[in-house]
N, C-alpha and C positions, 0 to 999 in steps of 0.2 A: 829676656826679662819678662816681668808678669804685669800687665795690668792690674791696679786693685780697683781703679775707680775713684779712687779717696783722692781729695785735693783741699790741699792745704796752702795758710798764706803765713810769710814769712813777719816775725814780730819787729815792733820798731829796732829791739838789739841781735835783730836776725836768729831768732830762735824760731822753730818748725815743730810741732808736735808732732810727735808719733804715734797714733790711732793705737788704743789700747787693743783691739785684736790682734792687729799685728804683732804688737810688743809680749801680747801671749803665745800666739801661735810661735811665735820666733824665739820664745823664753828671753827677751831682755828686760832686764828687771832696772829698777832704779839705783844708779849708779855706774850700771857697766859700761864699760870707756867704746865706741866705737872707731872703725877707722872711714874715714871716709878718703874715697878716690872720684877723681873726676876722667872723661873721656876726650875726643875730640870733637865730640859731635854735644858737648855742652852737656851731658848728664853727670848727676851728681849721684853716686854711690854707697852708700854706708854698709859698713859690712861689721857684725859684732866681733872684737876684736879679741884673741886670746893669747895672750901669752907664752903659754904652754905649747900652742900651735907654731908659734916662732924658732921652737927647738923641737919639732917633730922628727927628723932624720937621727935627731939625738936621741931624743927621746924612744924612735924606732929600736938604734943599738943597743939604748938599754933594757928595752925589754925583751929581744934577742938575748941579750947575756945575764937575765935573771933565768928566762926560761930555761937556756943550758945548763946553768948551773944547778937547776933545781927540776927542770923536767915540768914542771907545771905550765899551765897558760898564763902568761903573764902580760898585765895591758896599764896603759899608761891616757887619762884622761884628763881633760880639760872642768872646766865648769858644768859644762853640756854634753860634752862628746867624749865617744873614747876616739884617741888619736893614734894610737902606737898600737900592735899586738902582736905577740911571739907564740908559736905554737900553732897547737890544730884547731884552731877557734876562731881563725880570723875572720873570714868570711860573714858568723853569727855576731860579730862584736864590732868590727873596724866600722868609723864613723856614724856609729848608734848611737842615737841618742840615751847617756846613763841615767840608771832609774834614782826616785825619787828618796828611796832609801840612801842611795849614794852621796846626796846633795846631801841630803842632813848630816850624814855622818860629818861633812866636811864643810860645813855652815858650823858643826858645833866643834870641831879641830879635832875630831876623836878619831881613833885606832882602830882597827876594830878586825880579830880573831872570827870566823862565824862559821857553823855546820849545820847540816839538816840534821847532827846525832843530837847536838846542844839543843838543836828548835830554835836557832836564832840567824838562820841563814836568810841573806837579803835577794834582794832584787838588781837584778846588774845592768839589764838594757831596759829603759822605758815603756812598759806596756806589754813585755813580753815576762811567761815564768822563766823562774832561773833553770840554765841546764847545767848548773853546778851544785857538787854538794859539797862544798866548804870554799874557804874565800879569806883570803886577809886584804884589807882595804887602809892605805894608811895617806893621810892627805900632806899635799906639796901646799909648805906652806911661806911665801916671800913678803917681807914687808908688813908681816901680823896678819895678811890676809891668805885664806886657803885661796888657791889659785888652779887645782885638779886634783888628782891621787893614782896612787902608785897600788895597784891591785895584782894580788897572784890567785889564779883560781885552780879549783882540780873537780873533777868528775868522781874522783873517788873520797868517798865521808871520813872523816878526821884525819885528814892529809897533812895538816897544818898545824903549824906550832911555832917556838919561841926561834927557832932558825930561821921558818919563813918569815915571819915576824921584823925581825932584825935587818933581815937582808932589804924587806921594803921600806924598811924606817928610813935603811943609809941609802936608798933610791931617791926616797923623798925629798932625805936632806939635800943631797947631792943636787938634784935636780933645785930645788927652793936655792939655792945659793949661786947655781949660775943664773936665775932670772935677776938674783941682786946685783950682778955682774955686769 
């Protein structure tokens, strides 16, 4: 564990602020659910909690059986992370932080087809360029709330279309309807 330094006191209804740097540096934003766990040695743990992380092994097999299906890179992300990845790209993607292109897409519930030929190819991990040239991004969405998304990527420009397309809608779904479960 890390020292920060910071010390905080607890409110009359046991409420404890969380130092706005950290809630940056850590991306939690206002509203997202945390878990917390305790030790035996008395420390109290918070850990931001995802959902989508809860069905990672799942989530793993399905993105194994988009990628065979289809031969593409296929990855499977949370709010912040990508958690799942099938194909030759694990390594550059598994538990990266996904870029901010990503979040909007699926802040605003949107689908999204993209190529370097169209000119509207995105950003897939945080801070890094893309090492792909096309991408469908389609978001898992449970409860009215997007909760990750469901991405297939390829190295090779206009790869993609109304099959890939399709196939990550019914991921999404699939995936969005066992978290209501």
């Amino acid at each position: 564990m890390k020292a920060t330094g910071i010390v905080r006191r607890i409110d009359e209804l046991g409420r404890v602020v969380i130092p706005k740097e950290i809630r940056r540096t850590l991306r939690i934003r206002e509203g997202d659910p945390l878990e917390i766990f305790t030790d035996r040695d008395g420390e109290v743990i918070l850990k931001k909690y995802s959902p989508i992380g809860e069905l990672g092994d799942f989530a793993k097999e399905y993105a194994e059986s988009l990628c065979q299906s289809l031969g593409h890179v296929a990855a499977i992300c949370d709010k912040d992370t990508i958690i799942a990845v099938a194909g030759g790209s694990r390594r550059e993607l598994m538990s990266k932080p996904i870029h901010e292109d990503i979040e909007q897409l699926m802040a605003r519930r949107e689908r999204a087809v993209l190529s370097n030929e169209q000119g509207n190819m995105c950003g897939i991990v945080a801070g890094e360029a893309s090492i792909f040239s096309a991408a469908v991004i389609v978001p898992i969405i449970t409860g009215g709330d997007a909760i990750g998304a469901v991405l297939m990527l390829s190295r090779e420009a206009g790869r993609m279309g109304d099959m890939e397309l399709k196939l990550c809608e019914t991921a999404a779904h699939f995936m969005g309807k066992q978290m209501e479960t």
